[in-house]
C-alpha positions in Angstrom: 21.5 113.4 101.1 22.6 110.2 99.2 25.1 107.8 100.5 28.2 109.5 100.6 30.4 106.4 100.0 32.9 106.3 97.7 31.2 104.7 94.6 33.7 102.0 92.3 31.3 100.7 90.4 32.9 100.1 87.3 31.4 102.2 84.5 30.2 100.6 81.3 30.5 103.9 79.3 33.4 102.3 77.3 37.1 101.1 77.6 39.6 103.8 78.7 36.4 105.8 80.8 36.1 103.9 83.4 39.9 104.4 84.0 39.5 108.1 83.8 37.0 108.1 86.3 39.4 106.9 88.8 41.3 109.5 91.4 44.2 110.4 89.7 47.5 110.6 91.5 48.5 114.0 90.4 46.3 117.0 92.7 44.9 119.5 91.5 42.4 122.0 92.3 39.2 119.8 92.7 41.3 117.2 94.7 42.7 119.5 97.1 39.2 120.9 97.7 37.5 117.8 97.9 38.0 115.4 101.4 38.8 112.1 100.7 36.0 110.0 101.9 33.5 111.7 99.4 35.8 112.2 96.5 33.4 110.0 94.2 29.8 109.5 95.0 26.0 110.7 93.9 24.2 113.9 95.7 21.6 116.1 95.2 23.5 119.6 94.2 21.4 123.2 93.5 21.4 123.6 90.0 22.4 127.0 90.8 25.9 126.1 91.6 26.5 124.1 88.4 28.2 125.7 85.9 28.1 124.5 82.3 30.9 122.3 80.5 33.3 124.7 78.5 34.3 121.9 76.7 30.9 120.3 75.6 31.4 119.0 72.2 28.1 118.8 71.4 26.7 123.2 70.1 22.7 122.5 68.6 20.5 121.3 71.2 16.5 120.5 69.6 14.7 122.8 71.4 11.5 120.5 71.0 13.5 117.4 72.3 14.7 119.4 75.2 11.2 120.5 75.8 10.0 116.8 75.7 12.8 116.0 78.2 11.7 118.1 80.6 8.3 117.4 80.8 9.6 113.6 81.5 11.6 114.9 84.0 8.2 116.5 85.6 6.9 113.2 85.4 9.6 110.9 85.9 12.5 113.0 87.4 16.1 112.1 86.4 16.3 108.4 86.4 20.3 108.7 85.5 22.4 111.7 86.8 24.7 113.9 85.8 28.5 114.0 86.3 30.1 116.6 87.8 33.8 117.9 89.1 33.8 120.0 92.3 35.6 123.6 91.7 35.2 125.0 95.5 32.5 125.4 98.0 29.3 125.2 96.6 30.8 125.2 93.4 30.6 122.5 90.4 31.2 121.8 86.9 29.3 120.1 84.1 31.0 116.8 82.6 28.6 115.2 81.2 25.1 115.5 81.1 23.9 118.9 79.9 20.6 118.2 78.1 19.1 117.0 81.8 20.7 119.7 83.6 19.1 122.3 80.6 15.9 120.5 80.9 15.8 119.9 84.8 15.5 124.0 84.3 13.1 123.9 82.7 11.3 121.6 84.5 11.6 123.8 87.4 14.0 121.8 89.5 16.0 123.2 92.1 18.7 120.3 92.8 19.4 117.4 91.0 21.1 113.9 91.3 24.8 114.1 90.0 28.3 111.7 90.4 31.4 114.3 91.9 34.2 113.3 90.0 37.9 114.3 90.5 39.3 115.1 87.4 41.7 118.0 86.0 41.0 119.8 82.7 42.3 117.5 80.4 40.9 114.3 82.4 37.7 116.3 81.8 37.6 116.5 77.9 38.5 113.7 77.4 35.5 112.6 80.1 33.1 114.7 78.3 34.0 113.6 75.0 34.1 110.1 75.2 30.7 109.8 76.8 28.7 112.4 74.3 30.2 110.3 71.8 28.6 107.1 73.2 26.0 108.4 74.8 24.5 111.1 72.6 22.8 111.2 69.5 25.8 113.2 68.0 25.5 113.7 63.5 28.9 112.2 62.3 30.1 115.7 62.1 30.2 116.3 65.1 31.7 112.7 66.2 34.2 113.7 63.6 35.0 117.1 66.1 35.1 115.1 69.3 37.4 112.5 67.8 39.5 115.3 66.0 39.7 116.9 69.5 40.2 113.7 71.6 43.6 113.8 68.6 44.8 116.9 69.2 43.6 118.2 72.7 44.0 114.9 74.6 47.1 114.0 72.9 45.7 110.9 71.8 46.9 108.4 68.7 44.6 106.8 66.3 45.1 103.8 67.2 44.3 104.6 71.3 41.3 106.8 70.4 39.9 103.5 68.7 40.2 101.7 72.2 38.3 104.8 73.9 35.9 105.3 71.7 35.5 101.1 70.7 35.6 101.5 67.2 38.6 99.9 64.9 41.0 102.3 63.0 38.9 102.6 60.1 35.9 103.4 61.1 38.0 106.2 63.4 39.5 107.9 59.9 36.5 107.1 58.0 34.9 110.2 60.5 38.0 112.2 60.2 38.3 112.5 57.0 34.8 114.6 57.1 36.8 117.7 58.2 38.6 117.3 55.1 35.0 117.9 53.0 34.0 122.3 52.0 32.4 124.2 55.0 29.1 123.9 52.3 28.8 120.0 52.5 30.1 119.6 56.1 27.4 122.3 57.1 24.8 119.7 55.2 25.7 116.7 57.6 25.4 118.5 60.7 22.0 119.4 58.7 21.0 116.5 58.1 20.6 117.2 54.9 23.2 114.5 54.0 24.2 111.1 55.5 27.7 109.7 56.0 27.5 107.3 53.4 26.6 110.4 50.7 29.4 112.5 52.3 32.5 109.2 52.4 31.1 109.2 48.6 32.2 113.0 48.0 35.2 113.0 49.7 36.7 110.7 46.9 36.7 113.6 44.2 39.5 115.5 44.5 38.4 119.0 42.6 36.3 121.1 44.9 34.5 122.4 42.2 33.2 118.9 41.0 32.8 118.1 44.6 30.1 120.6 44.9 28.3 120.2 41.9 28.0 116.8 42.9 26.8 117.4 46.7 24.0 119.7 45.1 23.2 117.4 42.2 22.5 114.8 45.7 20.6 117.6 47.4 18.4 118.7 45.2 17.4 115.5 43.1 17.4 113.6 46.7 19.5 111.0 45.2 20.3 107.5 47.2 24.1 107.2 48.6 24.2 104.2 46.0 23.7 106.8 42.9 26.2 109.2 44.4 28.4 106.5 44.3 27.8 105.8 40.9 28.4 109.4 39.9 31.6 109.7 41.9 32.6 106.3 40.2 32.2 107.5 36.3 33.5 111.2 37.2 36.7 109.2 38.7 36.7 106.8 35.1 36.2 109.9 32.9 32.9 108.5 32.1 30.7 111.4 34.1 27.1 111.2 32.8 26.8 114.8 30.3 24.6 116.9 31.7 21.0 117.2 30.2 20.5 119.8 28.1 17.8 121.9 29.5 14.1 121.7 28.2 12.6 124.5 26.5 10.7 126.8 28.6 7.1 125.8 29.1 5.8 129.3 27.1 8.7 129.1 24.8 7.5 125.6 24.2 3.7 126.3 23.9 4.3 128.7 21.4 6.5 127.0 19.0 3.6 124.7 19.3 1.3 126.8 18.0 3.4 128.8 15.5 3.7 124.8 14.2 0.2 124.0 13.7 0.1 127.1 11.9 3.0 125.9 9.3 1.0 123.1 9.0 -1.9 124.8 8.2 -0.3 127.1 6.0 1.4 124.5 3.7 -0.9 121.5 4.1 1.3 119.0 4.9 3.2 118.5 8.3 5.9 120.9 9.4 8.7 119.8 12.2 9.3 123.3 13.7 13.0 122.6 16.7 14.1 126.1 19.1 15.9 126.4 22.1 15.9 128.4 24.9 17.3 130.7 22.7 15.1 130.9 20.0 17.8 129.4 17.7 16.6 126.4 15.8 15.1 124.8 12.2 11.7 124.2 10.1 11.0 121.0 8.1 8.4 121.3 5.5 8.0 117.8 4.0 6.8 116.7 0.3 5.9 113.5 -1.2 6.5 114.6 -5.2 7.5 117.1 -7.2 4.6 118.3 -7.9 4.1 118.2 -4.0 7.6 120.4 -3.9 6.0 123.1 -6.6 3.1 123.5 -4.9 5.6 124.6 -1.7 7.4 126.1 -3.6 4.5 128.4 -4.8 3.0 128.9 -1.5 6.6 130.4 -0.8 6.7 132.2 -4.2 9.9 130.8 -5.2 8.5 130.1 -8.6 
């Protein structure tokens, strides 16, 4: 078993953590259960007494990364562990660190390294939170749920969360305000399907409806964040590009084509035959003189 010595080493997860991850004064359940000398420390605990981390901010786990994890945990093991609270006897809880402890099963583990931390529920989410947001690959979506949680759950102002997390105010309600976006688009960044910089573009149009037509304009043409801006910036001026009218349909448009050639043929001189998609449109039949006219007019017997 590892050193059971209280370990102080001052955690580099962020500002604020390291403060969580000290004893708090106030006991509670894991405190009481805990003895003193081994309140804080690393040890090899069964992965069967682990349960998971209720509140885990972080829902879609690649199952190809985690696969990829745990065959570098064959090879490798866990070069950093995982952080735990102790519930009882040979009971523990998940704070951080749940891909290794997913793929450490799958690598067919039985223990594995982990800090014991003292910490009550709320001391938890916030520990949880802070470091997925540092520490994990998180989509801004979901940074935008741990920071909207860290608000309301851990009783926590803007301003404070900033000093947590280490990012200024701005950039703190520039992620916030993604909860503001349609389900639709905020299901596209946590997709991928988006980035930030295409979603803080669409969050400046205030009708939903030109919101979305918008978000699928970006999605389907693939467009750059720089051209949604532009979009959102003329349908903001009143100066929203008009939208194309569509093409005629390739068969429509192959035989107008050839009824054309036919005109031509028929009248021997060129013909300009327009239709739409709805076979609404106008011929042109052309003449250099007036004889030219009579002899259309003729072929027409008009005269």
């Amino acid at each position: 078993m590892a050193d059971q010595k209280p370990n102080r080493k001052k955690s580099a997860l962020g500002r604020g953590l390291g403060a969580l991850l000290e004893d708090s004064p106030a006991k509670n359940k894991s405190e009481e259960i805990l003895p003193e000398v081994i309140k804080t420390g690393i040890f090899e605990i069964p992965l069967e007494e682990i349960q998971v981390n209720p509140y885990q901010p972080r829902i879609h786990f690649d199952k190809e990364a985690l696969e990829e994890l745990s065959e570098s945990i064959k090879v490798q093991g866990i070069i950093q562990p995982i952080t735990v609270r102790k519930l009882g006897p040979n009971e523990f809880q998940l704070i951080s660190g749940e891909r290794r402890f997913q793929a450490s099963k799958l690598a067919g583990l039985k223990e594995i390294p982990a800090y014991v931390r003292t910490a009550n529920d709320q001391q938890m989410l916030e520990m949880a939170l802070i470091e997925n947001i540092q520490r994990e690959n998180l989509n801004a979506l979901e940074i935008a749920q741990s920071y909207q949680r860290l608000l309301a759950e851990c009783d926590l102002k803007q301003e404070e969360l900033g000093d947590r997390v280490g990012k200024n105010r701005t950039t703190v309600n520039n992620y916030l305000r993604l909860l503001k976006l349609p389900p639709t688009i905020q299901a596209a960044i946590r997709d991928n399907q988006i980035s930030m910089g295409h979603a803080r573009a669409l969050i400046n149009i205030e009708d939903i409806d030109k919101q979305l037509a918008i978000f699928k304009k970006a999605v389907d043409e693939e467009l750059s964040v720089r051209k949604v801006e532009a979009l959102v910036k003329a349908l903001n001026e009143g100066k929203a590009e008009k939208p194309e009218k569509p093409g005629l349909d390739p068969v429509k448009k192959y035989e107008m084509n050839k009824i054309q050639q036919q005109l031509a043929s028929h009248f021997g001189t060129k013909v300009a035959l327009k239709a739409d998609n709805k076979s609404k449109g106008e011929i042109k039949i052309p003449f250099n003189s007036a004889s030219d006219l009579n002899r259309i007019l003729e072929i027409l017997e008009i005269i």
